[in-house]
C-alpha positions in Angstrom: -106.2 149.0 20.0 -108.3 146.0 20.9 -111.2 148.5 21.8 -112.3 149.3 18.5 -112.2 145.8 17.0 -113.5 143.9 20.1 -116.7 145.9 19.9 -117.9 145.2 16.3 -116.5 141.4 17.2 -119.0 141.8 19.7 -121.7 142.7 17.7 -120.6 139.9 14.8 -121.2 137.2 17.2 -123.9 138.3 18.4 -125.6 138.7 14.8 -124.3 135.3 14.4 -126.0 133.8 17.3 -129.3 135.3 16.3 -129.3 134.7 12.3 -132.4 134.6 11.1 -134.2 131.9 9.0 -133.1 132.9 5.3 -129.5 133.4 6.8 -129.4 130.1 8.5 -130.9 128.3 5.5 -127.9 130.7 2.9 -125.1 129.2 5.3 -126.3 125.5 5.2 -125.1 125.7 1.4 -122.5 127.9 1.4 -120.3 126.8 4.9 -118.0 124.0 4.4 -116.6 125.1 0.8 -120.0 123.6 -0.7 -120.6 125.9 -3.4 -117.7 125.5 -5.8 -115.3 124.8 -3.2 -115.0 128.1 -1.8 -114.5 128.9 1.8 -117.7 131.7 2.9 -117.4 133.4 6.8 -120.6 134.9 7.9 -121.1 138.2 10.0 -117.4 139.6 9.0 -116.7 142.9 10.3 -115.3 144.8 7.1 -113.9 148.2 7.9 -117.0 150.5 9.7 -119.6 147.3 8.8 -120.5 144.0 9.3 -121.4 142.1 6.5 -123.5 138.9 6.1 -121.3 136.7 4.2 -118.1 137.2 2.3 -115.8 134.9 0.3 -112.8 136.9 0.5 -110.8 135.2 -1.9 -113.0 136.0 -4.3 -113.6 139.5 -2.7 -117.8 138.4 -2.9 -120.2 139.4 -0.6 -123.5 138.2 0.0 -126.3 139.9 1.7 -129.6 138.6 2.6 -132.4 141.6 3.4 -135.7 142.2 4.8 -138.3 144.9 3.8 -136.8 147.3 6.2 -134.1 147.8 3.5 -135.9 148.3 0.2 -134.3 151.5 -1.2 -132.3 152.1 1.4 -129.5 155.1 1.0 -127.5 153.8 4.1 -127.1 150.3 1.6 -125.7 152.1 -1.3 -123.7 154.3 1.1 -121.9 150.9 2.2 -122.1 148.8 -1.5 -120.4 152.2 -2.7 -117.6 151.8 0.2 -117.3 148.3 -0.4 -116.7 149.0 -3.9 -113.8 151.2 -3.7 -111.8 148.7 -1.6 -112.5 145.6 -4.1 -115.5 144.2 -2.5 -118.3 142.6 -5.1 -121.6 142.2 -3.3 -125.1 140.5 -4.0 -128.0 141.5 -2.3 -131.5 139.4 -1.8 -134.3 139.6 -0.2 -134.9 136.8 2.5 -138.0 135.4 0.4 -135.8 134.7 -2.6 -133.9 132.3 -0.3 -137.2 130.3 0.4 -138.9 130.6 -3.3 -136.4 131.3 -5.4 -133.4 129.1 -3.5 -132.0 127.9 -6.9 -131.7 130.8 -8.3 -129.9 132.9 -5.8 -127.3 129.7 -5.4 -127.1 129.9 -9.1 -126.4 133.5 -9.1 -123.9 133.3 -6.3 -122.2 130.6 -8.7 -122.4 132.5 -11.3 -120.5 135.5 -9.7 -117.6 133.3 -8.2 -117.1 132.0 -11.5 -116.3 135.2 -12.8 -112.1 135.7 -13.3 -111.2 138.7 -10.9 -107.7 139.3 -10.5 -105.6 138.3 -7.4 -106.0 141.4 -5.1 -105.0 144.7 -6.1 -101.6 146.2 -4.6 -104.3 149.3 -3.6 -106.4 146.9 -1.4 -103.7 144.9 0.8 -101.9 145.8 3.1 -98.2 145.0 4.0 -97.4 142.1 5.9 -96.1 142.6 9.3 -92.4 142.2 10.0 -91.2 139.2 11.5 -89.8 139.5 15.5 -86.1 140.4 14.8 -86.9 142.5 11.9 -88.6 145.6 14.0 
């Protein structure tokens, strides 16, 4: 069971160990519940993909891209997955975060100030059953 999981885990860390510039400079502000008070992780395995940052209270994830993903079908593939299980995500280019870095933490902001509702029965999943209950 471990197999599956301990091979995107893998590749998480790994993506976390080698963030790049625009990444390292997003998680400055939002690590630490800095923006707004809301807790971010970065490089989150999420079903078949890992994404760049998520706030999953708020069900918000934020990706940062380079040119190799301007109009890219496999993106809309996995915003359109995301989608269907709750996920909100925000997408911007890694020179936003250097020229425009105001803007994309107002935007983030912006989006975790929306009201979403607490998570959908459809989206979560059953707790597990305590010891003596199995």
């Amino acid at each position: 069971m471990r197999g599956a999981n301990f091979t995107k885990t893998t590749r998480a860390r790994h993506l976390g160990v080698n963030s790049t510039a625009a990444e390292l400079r997003l998680w400055q502000r939002l690590r630490s519940r800095f923006l707004l008070g809301h807790k971010f992780v970065r490089q989150e395995p999420i079903g078949p993909y890992i994404v760049d940052f998520v706030c999953r209270e708020q069900r918000l994830i934020v990706e940062l891209d380079g040119g190799q993903h301007a109009d890219s079908k496999r993106d809309e593939v996995r915003n359109k997955w995301l989608a269907d299980r709750g996920y909100r995500t925000l997408r911007f280019w890694n020179n936003d975060v250097f020229q425009n870095s105001e803007g994309v933490w107002n935007t983030i902001a912006t989006e975790l100030r929306v009201e979403t509702p607490p998570h959908p029965a459809r989206y979560a999943r059953r707790p597990l059953p305590a010891s003596g209950e199995r």
